[in-house]
N, C-alpha and C positions, 0 to 999 in steps of 0.2 A: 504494500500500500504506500503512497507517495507521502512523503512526510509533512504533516502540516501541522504548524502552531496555532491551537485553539484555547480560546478561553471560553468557560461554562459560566453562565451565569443564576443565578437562581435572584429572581427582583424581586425585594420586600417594601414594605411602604416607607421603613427606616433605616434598613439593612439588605445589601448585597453579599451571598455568599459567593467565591469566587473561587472556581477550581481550573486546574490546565492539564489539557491532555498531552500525551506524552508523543514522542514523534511520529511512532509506528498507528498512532489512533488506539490503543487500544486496552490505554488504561487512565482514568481522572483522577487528579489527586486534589484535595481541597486546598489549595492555595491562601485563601485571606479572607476576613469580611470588612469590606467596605461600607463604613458608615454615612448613611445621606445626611445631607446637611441641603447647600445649594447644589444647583445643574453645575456649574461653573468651577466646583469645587470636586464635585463627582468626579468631574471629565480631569481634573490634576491628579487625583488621587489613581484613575485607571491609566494615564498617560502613563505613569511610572510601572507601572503592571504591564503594561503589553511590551514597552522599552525594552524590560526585562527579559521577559519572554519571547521576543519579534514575535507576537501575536501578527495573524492575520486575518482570523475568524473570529466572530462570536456565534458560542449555541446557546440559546437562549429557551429558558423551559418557560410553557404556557399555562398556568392555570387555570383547565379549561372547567365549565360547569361539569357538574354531575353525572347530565345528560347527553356529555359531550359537544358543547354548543362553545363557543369563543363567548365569554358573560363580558362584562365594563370591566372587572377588574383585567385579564386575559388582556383586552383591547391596550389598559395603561398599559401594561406591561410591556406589551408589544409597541406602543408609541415611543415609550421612553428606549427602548432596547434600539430602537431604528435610530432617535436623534442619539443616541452615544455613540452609535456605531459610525455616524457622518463626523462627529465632532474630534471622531479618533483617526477617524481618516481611511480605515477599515474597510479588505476587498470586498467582504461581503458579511453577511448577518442570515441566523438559520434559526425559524423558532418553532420549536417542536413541543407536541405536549408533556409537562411537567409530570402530571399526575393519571397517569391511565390506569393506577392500580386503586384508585380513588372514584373509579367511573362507576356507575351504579349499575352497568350489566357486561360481562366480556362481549355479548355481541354488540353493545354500542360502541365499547374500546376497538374492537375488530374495526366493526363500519368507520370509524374514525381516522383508522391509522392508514387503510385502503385507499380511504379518502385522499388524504393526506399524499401519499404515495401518487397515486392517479395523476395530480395534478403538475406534478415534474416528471410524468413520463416524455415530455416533449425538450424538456429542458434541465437533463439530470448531468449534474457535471461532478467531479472530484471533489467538493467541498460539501455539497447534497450525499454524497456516499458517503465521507466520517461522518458527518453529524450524524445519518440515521444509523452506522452501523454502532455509534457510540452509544443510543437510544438504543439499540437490542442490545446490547451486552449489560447495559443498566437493567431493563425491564426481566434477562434473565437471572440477574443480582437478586432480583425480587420476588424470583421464581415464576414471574407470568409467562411460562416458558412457550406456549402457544402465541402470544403477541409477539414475541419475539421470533418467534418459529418465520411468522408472515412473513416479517422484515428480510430479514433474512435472506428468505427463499423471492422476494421482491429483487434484493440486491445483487442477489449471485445472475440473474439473469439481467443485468444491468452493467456489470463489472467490466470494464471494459481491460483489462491486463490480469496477465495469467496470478498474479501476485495478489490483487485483489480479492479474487475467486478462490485464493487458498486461504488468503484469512475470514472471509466467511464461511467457505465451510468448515475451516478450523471450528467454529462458533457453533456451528449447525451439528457437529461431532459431539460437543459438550452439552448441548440439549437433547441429542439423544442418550447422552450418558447419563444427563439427569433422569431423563423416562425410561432407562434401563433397557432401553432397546439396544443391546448390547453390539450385534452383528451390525446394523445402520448405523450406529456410534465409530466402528472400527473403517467398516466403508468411506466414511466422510474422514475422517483423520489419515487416511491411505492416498486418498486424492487431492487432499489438503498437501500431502508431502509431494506428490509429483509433480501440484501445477507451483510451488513455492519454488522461488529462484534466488531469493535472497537467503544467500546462508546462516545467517539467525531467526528469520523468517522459520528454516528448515529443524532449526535445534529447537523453537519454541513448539512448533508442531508436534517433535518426538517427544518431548518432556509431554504434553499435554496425553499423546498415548500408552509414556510410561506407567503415568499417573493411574488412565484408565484400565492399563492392565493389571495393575496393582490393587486398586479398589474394586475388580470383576476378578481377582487372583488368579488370574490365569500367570502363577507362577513361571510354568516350563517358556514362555514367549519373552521371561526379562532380561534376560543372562545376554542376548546375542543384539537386544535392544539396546543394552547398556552401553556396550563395548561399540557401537552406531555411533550412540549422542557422544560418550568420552572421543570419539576420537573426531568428530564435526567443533566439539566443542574447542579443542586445540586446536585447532585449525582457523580459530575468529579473532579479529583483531581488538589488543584489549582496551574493550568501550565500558562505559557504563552498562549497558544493555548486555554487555557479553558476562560481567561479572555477575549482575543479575542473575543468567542464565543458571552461571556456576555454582552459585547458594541455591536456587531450585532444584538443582541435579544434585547435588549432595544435602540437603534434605528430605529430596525422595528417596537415594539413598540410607539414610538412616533410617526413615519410617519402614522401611523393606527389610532388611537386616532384624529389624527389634520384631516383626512380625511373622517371618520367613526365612528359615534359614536355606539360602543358594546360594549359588557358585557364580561371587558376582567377578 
């Protein structure tokens, strides 16, 4: 997936939470809260936030009513989210709904997100692909793992590079792991590896299926796994991302070891 600097915002009537996604899209960390005061003041306080970050996005979460309808508050939110985003100077601005685990029936949430989706199949570009893939790995944080299902399976048919297509269905691999649909879980993490060409890309995909072989014990398939990721993972240049890697793979290691004794 192409790397892009995004900031998350969550808009309160007094308070901005503010979180930034990481390069690959595919993890948000809560960065700060921003306290309103003035618009004037707002826009000095995020200057020094995006500075930092070369921000070039905002995702902005919607408040949408109950019954899934865009209410007055939704609207402010969205008003104020567009003039920050001009005042920052910002290539563009993405505002998705906040709360769909809050909707008062999944098939309104459904009809919603459809919706939603529909309306950039004419005009779906790189920066519409993290924001909503960041929206499904959020919504299956929360376990609404069917709404996220949609996105998902929306995205993969939209992805326009082999790269992207692997880390959604990297995503679509772990929602079948959640519903223990074990064989479709392993299928999507298989194909996840082949269309992946970035070689961290490739090591986070095998941790994600070491993972799942380990939580489905299918012991006898680790041993030859392991000795894949160790020798992919030597092989990557040392980033942050790559050390990351490395405390993943050596804490699934240990959890294997304390559970199972093999011949790692």
């Amino acid at each position: 997936m192409k790397k892009i600097s995004a900031l998350g915002l969550d808009i309160g009537g007094k308070r901005i939470g503010v979180a930034g996604c990481d390069g690959l899209g595919l993890f948000a960390t809560g960065l700060t809260t921003v306290v309103r005061t003035s618009f004037a003041n707002d826009v000095e306080q995020f200057k020094k936030i995006v500075d930092e970050r070369e921000a070039k996005i905002l995702v902005v979460g919607l408040p949408y009513a109950m019954n899934g309808t865009i209410g007055t508050q939704a609207k402010q939110v969205q008003k104020y989210a567009q003039r920050l985003a001009k005042a920052l100077e910002l290539e563009s601005i993405i505002c998705l709904p906040s709360n769909l685990e809050e909707i008062e029936s999944l098939k309104q949430s459904k009809n919603l997100i459809q919706e939603q989706l529909k309306k950039l199949n004419n005009n779906f570009n790189v920066v519409q692909f993290t924001a909503w893939y960041v929206l499904a790995e959020e919504l299956r944080d929360v376990e609404l793992l069917e709404l996220s299902q949609i996105i998902l399976q929306n995205l993969l048919s939209k992805a326009n590079s082999s790269e992207d297509k692997a880390s959604v269905l990297l995503s679509l691999g772990k929602i079948a792991n959640d519903q223990q649909n074990n064989q479709q879980a392993l299928e999507y993490y298989q194909q996840a590896e082949q269309l992946a060409v970035n070689p961290l890309s490739k090591v986070l995909i095998l941790l994600s299926q070491l993972e799942f072989f380990r939580t489905t014990e299918q012991w006898l398939l680790i041993p030859d796994l392991v000795i894949k990721i160790s020798s992919k993972l030597d092989k990557l240049p040392l980033t942050q991302d790559a050390i990351y890697a490395q405390i993943n793979f050596i804490s699934h290691l240990i959890v294997i070891k304390k559970t199972q004794t093999i011949a790692l």
